[in-house]
C-alpha positions in Angstrom: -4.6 -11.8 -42.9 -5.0 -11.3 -38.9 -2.9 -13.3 -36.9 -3.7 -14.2 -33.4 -2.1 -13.0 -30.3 -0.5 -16.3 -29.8 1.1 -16.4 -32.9 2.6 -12.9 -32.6 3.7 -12.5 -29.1 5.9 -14.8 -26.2 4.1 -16.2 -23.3 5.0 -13.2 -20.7 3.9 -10.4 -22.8 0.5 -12.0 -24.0 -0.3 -12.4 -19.9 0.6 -8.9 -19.5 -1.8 -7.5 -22.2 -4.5 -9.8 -21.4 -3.9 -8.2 -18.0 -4.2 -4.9 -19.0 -7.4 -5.6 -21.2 -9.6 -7.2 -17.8 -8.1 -3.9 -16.4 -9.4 -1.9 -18.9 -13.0 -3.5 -19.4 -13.8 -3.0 -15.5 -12.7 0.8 -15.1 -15.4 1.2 -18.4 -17.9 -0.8 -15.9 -17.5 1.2 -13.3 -17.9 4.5 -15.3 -21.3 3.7 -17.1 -22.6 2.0 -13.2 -21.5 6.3 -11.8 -23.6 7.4 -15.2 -26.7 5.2 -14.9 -26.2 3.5 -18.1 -25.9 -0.2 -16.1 -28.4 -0.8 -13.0 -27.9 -2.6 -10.6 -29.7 -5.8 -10.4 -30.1 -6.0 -7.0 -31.6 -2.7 -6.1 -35.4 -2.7 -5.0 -38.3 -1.3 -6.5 -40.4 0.7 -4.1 -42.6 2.0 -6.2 -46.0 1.4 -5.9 -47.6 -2.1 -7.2 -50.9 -2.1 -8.8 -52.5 -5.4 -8.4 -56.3 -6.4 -9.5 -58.2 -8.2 -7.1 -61.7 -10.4 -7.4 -64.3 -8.7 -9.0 -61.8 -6.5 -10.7 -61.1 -3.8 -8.5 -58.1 -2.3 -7.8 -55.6 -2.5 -5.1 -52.8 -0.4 -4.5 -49.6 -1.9 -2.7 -47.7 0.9 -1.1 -45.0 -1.6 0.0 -43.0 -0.3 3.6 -43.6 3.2 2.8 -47.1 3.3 4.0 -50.2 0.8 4.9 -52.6 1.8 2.9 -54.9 -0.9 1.9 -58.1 0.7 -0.6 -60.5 -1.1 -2.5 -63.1 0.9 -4.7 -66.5 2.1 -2.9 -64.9 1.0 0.5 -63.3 3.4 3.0 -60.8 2.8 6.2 -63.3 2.0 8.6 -65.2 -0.7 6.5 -68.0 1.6 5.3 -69.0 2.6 1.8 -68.3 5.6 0.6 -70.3 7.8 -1.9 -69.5 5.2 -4.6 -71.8 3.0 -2.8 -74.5 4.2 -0.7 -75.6 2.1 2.0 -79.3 2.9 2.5 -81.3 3.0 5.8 -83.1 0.0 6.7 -87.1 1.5 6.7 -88.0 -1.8 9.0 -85.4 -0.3 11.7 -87.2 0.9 14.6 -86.5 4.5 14.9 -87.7 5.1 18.8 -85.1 4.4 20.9 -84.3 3.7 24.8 -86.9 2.9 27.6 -89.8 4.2 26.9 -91.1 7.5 29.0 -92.9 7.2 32.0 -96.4 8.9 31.0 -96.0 8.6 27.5 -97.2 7.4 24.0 -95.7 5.2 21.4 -96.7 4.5 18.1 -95.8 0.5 17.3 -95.9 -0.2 13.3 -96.9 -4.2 13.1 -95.2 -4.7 9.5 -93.7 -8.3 7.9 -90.7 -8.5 5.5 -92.2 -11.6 3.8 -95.4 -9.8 3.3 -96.5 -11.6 -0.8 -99.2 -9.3 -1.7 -98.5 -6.4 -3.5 -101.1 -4.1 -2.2 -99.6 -4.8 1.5 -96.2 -4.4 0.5 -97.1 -1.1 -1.3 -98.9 0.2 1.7 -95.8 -0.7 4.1 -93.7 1.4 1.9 -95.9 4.0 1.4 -96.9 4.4 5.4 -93.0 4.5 6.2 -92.7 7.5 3.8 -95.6 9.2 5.6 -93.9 8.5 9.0 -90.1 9.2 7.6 -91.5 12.7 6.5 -93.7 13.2 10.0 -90.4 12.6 11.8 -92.7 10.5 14.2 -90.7 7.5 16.3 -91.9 4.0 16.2 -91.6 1.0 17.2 -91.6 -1.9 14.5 -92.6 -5.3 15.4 -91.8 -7.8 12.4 -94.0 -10.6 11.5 -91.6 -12.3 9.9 -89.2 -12.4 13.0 -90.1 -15.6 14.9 -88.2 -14.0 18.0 -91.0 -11.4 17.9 -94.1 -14.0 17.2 -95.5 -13.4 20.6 -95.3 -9.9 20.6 -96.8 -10.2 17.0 -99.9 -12.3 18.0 -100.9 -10.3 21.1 -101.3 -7.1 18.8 -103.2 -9.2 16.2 -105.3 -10.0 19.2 -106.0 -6.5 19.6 -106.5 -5.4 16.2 -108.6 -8.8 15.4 -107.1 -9.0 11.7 -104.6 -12.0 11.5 -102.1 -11.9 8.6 -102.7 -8.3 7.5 -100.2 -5.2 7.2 -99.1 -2.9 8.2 -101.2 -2.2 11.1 -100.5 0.6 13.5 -101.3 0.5 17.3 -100.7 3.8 20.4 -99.0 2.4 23.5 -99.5 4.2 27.1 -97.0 4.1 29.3 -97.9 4.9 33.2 -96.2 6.7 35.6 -93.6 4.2 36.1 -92.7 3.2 32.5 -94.6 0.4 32.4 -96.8 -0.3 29.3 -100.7 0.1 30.4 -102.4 -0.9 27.6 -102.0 -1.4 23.4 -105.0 1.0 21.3 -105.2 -0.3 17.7 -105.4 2.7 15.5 -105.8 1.0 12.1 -103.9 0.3 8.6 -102.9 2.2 5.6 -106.0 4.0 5.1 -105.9 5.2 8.6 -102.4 6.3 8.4 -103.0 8.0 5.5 -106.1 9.9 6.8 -104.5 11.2 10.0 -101.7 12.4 7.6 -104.4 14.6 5.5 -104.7 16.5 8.8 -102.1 17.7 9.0 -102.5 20.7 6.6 -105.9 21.6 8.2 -106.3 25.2 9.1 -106.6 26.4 12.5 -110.0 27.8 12.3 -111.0 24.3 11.6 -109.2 22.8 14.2 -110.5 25.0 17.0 -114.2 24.5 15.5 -113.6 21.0 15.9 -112.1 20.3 19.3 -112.7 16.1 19.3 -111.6 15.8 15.6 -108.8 13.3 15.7 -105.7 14.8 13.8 -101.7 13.7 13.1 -100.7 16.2 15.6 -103.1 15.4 18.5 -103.1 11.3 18.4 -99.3 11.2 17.6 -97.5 14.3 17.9 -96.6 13.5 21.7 -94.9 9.9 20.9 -91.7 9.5 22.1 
């Protein structure tokens, strides 16, 4: 049967070994801290943090060592990336600063509330034509109640209220102001002046007067 220390040894000599035991224990702590066995509790973890934010995406913590900040689809200046593609507005006007002295421009009278199909169709189908032309315009929205004065003086010129698109040639005089608004006509118009395009030259030259893309529009800036 064990007996305890207490039983076997005096008073002096069990303080001396209990002594030498706490001596004992922390040189074995100190060894296995030098070896990696025991970590210490304190120490900080820099490495990165992965932490999922609203709508499930991703964020990556990089903690002191950098300032990165990334969320999927979104790069540093606040722009999408090719995850998501931001697309060109087709309403945005694509002629730009103060019109030339002496010169054309083609004004597009389109609405983004537009209900019937067929108009809404044709809008889309006449901004392809000009997109591919590479012609400038000038849009002028229905819709926009900051542009309803501008919007009723063409429909005074064209005479058709409530109907898009509808496409009129400003002149510009010598000193850049605008000398008068010439209603060229809707979808079918557009469409017609853009079959000219492929004419030969033969036919061109045989037909002097004959009203093509090139010769109405070609010189809008």
């Amino acid at each position: 049967r064990r007996l305890s220390i207490q039983h076997q040894l005096p008073l002096s000599q069990r303080s001396m070994l209990l002594q030498h035991i706490i001596g004992r224990r922390s040189v074995i702590s100190d060894n296995a801290t030098d070896n990696g066995v025991m970590k210490n509790e304190n120490a900080v973890d820099e490495s990165p943090k992965i932490e999922q934010g609203e709508g499930g995406e991703d964020r990556a913590d990089v903690g002191s060592g950098g300032d990165q900040d990334t969320k999927n689809g979104e790069n540093e200046d606040g722009g999408e990336d090719d995850i998501g593609l931001q697309i060109d507005d087709p309403f945005r006007s694509t002629c730009t600063g103060e019109p030339v002295p002496g010169s054309n421009r083609l004004v597009a009278l389109l609405s983004r509330g537009v209900s019937d199909r067929s108009q809404s169709s044709h809008q889309q189908h006449c901004l392809a034509i000009l997109k591919a032309r590479k012609t400038p315009y000038c849009v002028v929205d229905g819709m926009d109640p900051r542009q309803k004065a501008r919007r009723d003086e063409l429909f005074l010129v064209s005479g058709k209220r409530g109907h898009y698109p509808q496409f009129f040639l400003l002149t510009y005089d010598d000193a850049g102001n605008e000398a008068g608004a010439m209603f060229l006509g809707g979808f079918d118009r557009l469409k017609d002046l853009n079959d000219t395009v492929d004419l030969s030259e033969d036919i061109l030259q045989a037909n002097p007067d004959f009203e093509t893309w090139h010769r109405l529009l070609g010189e809008c800036k």
